[in-house]
C-alpha positions as semicolon CSV with decimal commas, in nm:
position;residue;x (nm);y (nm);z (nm)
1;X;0,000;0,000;0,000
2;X;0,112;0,359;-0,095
3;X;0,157;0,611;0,178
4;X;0,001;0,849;-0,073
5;X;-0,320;0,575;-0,137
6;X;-0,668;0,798;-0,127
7;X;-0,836;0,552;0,095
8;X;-0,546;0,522;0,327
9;X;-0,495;0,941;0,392
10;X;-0,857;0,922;0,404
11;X;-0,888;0,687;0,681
12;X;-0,587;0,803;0,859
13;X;-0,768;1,160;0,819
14;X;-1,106;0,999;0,968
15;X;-0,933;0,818;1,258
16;X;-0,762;1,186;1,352
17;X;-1,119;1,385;1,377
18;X;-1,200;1,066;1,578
19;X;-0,947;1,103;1,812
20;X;-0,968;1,420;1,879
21;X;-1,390;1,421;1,932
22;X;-1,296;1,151;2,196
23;X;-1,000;1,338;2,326
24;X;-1,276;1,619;2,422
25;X;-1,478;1,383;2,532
26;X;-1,247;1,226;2,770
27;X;-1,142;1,612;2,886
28;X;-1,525;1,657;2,953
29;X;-1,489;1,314;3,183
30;X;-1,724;1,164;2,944
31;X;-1,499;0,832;2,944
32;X;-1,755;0,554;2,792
33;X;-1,811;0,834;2,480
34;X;-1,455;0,905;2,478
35;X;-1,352;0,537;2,486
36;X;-1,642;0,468;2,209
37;X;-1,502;0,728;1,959
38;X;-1,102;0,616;1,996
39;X;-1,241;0,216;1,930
40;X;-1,424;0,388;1,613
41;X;-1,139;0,572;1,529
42;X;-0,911;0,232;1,603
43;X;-1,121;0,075;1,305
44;X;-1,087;0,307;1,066
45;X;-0,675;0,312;1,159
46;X;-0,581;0,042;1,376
47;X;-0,238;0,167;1,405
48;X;-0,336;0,500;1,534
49;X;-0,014;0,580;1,762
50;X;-0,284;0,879;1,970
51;X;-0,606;0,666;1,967
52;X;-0,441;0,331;2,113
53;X;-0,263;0,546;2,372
54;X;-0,545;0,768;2,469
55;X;-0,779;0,427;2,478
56;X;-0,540;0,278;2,714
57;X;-0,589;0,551;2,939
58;X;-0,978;0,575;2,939
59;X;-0,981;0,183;2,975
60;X;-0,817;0,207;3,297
61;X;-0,972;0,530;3,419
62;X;-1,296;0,308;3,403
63;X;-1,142;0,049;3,598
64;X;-1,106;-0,206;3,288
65;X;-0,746;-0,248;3,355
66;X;-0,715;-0,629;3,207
67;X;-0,821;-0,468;2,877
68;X;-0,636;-0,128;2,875
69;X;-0,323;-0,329;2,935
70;X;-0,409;-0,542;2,595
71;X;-0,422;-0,227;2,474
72;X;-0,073;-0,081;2,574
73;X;0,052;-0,428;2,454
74;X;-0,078;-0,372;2,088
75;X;0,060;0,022;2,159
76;X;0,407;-0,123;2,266
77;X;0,432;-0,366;2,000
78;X;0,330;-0,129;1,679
79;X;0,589;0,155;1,861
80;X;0,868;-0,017;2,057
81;X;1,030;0,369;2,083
82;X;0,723;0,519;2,262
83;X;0,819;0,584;2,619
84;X;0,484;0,686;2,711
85;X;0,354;0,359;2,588
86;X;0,579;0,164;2,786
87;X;0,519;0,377;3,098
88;X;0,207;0,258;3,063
89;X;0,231;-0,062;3,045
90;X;0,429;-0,089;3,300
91;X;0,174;0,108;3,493
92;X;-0,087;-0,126;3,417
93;X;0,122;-0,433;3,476
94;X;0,116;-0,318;3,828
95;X;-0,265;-0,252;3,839
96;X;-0,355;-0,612;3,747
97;X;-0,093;-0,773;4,023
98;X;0,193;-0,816;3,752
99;X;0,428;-0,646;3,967
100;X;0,716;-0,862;3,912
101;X;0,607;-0,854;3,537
102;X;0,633;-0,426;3,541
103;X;0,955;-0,407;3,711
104;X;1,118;-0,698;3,473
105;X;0,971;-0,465;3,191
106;X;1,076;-0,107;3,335
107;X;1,440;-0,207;3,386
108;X;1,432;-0,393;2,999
109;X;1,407;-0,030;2,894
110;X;1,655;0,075;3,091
């Protein structure tokens, strides 16, 4: 696929707007709105760097920890060089008891 592909600037273009409604959504502390418009924006660009991130972070502001921290895997894996990503994985390792687990991954990045 070309970077400069219609469909694909047209989706990545989509899945920005998307972002950013739930970004102001999640600002407003409307979290279930805010995590609904990052999943839409997720399927329009699953490898949206912002709407993985910022889903991770609603998804454990609601208390769904188990799945924000499948989240910051897919996050971690797509960008191995985000530090924010792997802050927050590590993060969530320790919010579902995988303490051992974040401190093993914290000093890997070390």
């Amino acid at each position: 696929m070309r970077l400069d592909d219609p469909l694909l600037l047209a989706r990545a273009e989509r899945s920005r707007e998307l972002t950013l409604e739930g970004l102001g959504l999640q600002h407003a502390g409307k979290l279930e709105d805010a995590r609904g418009r990052f999943m839409l924006a997720l399927a329009a660009n699953p490898a949206d760097q912002a709407a993985l991130y910022s889903l991770a972070a609603v998804e454990s502001a609601l208390g769904k920890h188990t799945q924000a921290l499948r989240t910051a895997d897919r996050l971690v894996e797509l960008y191995p060089h985000f530090a924010l990503g792997h802050l927050a994985r590590s993060q969530l390792l320790s919010l579902v008891g995988r303490l051992p687990r974040s401190e093993e991954h914290t000093s890997e990045l070390q």
